[in-house]
C-alpha positions, 0 to 999 in steps of 0.5 A: 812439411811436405807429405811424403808421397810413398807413406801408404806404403811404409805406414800399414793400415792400422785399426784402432784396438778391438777388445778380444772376443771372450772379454767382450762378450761379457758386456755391451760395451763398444768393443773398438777403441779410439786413435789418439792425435798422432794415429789419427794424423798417421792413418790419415796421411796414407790417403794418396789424395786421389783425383777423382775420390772414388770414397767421396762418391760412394759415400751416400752424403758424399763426404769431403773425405780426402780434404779433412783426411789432410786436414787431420794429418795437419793437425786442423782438429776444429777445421776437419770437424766444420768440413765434416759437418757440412755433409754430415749431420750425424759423423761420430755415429756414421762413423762407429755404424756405418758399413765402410768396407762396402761403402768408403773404404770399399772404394778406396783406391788403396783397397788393392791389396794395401789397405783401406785408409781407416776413414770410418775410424777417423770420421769417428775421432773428429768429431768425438775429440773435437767435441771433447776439446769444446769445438761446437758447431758456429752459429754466429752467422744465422739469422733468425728467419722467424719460420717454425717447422715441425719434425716426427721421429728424432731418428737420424733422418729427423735428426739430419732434418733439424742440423739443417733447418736451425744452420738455416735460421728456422726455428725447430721442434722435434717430436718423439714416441721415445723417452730419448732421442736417436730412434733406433740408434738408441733403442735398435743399434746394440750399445757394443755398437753404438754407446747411448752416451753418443747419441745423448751428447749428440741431442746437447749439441742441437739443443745448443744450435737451438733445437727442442725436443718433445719425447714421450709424445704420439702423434695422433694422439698426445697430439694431433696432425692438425695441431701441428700444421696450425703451430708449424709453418711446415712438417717433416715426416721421419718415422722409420720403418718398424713393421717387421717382416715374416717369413710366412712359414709354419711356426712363427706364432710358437711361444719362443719366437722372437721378432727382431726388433722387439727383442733388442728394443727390450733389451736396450731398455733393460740395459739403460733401465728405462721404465716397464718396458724392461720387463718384456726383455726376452732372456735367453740365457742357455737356450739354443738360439737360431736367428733367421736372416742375414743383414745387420740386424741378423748380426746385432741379434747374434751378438745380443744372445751370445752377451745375453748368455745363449748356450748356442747361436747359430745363423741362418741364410739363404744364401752364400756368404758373398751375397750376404747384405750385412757388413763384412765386419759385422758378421766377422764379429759374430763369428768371433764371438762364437755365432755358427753360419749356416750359409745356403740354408733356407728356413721352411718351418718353425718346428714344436707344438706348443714351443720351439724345438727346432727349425726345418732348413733346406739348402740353397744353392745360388742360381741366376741374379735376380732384377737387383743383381743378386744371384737366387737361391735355388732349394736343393730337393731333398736337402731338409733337416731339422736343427734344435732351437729353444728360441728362433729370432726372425730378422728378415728386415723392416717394413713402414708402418703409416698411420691412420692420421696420413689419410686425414693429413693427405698424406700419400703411400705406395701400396707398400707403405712407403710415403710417397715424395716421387716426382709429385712436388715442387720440392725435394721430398714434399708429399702429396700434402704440400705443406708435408715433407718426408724422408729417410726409411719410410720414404726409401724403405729399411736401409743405412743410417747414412742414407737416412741422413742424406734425405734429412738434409735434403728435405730440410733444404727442400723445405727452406726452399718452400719457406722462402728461406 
């Protein structure tokens, strides 16, 4: 049957259900649902096949969006999921975490006024039907090459690594601090969010492509670099960013400030119940919680501590709304559940004597766009308060964290942290150890799960390069 050319128009955008605020609160489950065949054939087919796919380019991976959107309308399950696969390595979690209203669907043409096709959506059921329905990735045409490699940190740019290599026929084994794998899919992204069930039913599926995983396991001390470029015939580095930054204001070290990151990392264990590091999990159940920072991880904080049962979240930014780096549809989630915005507000101190009582903020107004194109706030003199906080977290983002062990494995960094893969090799990310590959947030600093992807899969064929394979 031949598509009708106007059914953007007499079929709106339809999101799948979204569980009302003050149910889901109550739990950490996802909040959002899933389409069934038909809706999902129905949403897809409102794609006006664009010929030059603005949503295609500005996907960090460059998606064959508008080709597996038909093929969904087709009723192709297996196929768009194949298609799908060629880019992505991590689809069904790109598609619940990703930030498409300022990626994919920010650029869809239908974005105008008549509603973004619901790709992240869509992405989302390919690949979580197909695999209910048995699909697995096709491996009958890989040829064994007999060459090892070696992978540190199971996080989405060592996950994205691994796809790539064993689709190559190289054989992989993927090491980890964690007891699971996913890095801060698992232990960062809250479950209402990303459901760990996810990323378990992920690790199965490169176990059967022929990946191994070996967790709990340091390197530099359970075991060393030089094991490792003895076993492998090559490395590849994706350790992620995990230094948090600090604001550098009076207060931070009082007892009831939280950094981010160790405040839902406990959480997360707490709530899968994993081992000790259970009990460090921050409770903040009847506190007033002041969250500083405005990016995604600002908002799975707000989230976390309304859930945990806070008596009240508010979060602070120093600039407007508009120029807030977080997903739109995140920070609409938190004002759902409850999370008070303070836009154009500046921390300037942490106040309490021994603990929190509250936070100084001056207000900001926003003035000429700095060196990235984003307008700076300027304090307004004479503008400070004092707001109450029993708890502060500080979410102002994630730096690398380099081992000791680089230096012995002449492995290069830039003076802040990052590894060093510029213009420096003959492969695409290789490190000033040529035998070394890296990619993701260290390379790149703290950014999306889909552009950690995108330099996973990119290093792994520049690694296959170096291997002659």
């Amino acid at each position: 049957m031949a598509k009708h050319p106007l059914q953007f128009l007499e079929v709106p955008r339809r999101d799948p259900e979204k569980a009302p605020a003050e149910q889901r609160i109550l739990h950490y489950s996802e909040i959002y649902g899933s389409y069934d065949g038909a809706d999902a054939a129905s949403q897809a087919g409102r794609c006006l096949s664009c010929g030059n796919p603005y949503c295609e380019w500005k996907c960090p991976v460059h998606n064959y969006i508008p080709d597996w959107l038909r093929l969904i309308e087709e009723g192709r399950l297996f196929q768009a999921a194949e298609l799908s696969h060629q880019t992505n390595s991590l689809p069904e979690i790109c598609g619940r975490v990703c930030p498409q209203d300022r990626l994919c669907e920010g650029a869809c043409t239908l974005n105008d006024g008549l509603g973004a096709v619901t790709i992240g959506s869509i992405e989302k059921y390919i690949t979580d039907e197909a695999l209910s329905q048995g699909w697995r990735p096709d491996m009958s045409q890989v040829i064994d090459t007999g060459k090892r490699v070696g992978i540190v940190g199971a996080g989405p740019a060592g996950l994205a690594a691994a796809d790539v290599l064993a689709r190559s026929g190289i054989r992989v084994v993927v090491f980890d601090s964690y007891p699971e794998i996913g890095g801060l899919l698992t232990f960062g992204i809250p479950p209402f969010k990303l459901e760990k069930d996810v990323v378990k039913r992920r690790r199965e599926v490169l176990e059967g492509m022929g990946v191994q995983f070996e967790l709990n396991t340091h390197i530099g001390t359970d075991r060393s670099v030089d094991s490792l470029l003895e076993e492998f015939d090559a490395v590849f580095l994706g350790m992620g960013t995990y230094t948090s930054v600090r604001g550098g204001f009076p207060g931070e070290e009082l007892h009831g400030v939280h950094e981010a990151l160790p405040y839902l990392v406990s959480n997360i264990y707490r709530d899968l119940g994993i081992g000790h590091r259970s009990a460090e999990r921050a409770d903040l159940a009847g506190k007033q919680v002041v969250v500083l920072g405005g990016g995604d991880t600002g908002m799975d904080c707000n989230r976390t501590a309304i859930r945990q049962g806070a008596s009240s979240v508010s979060c602070a930014y120093r600039r407007d709304e508009e120029n807030m780096p977080g997903s739109r549809r995140e920070v609409r989630n938190s004002k759902e559940e409850g999370v008070e915005f303070l836009f154009n507000q500046q921390p300037l101190e942490i106040v309490g004597s021994d603990r929190v009582t509250g936070v100084k903020l001056i207000e900001t107004q926003m003035g000429a766009p700095d060196a990235g194109g984003r307008r700076r706030p300027e304090p307004v003199p004479g503008s400070e308060q004092i707001i109450p906080a029993d708890a502060v977290i500080i979410a102002f983002g994630f730096r690398p964290s380099p081992p000791e062990w680089f230096g012995d494995a002449d492995v290069q960094v830039h003076a802040n942290g990052r590894v060093r893969v510029d213009s420096i090799g003959k492969y695409p990310y290789q490190t000033t150890n040529p035998r070394i590959f890296a990619g993701g947030d260290m390379v790149r600093g703290s950014d999306l799960v889909v552009t950690a992807v995108f330099e996973g899969r990119e290093a792994a064929k520049g690694i296959a390069q170096y291997l002659g394979v």
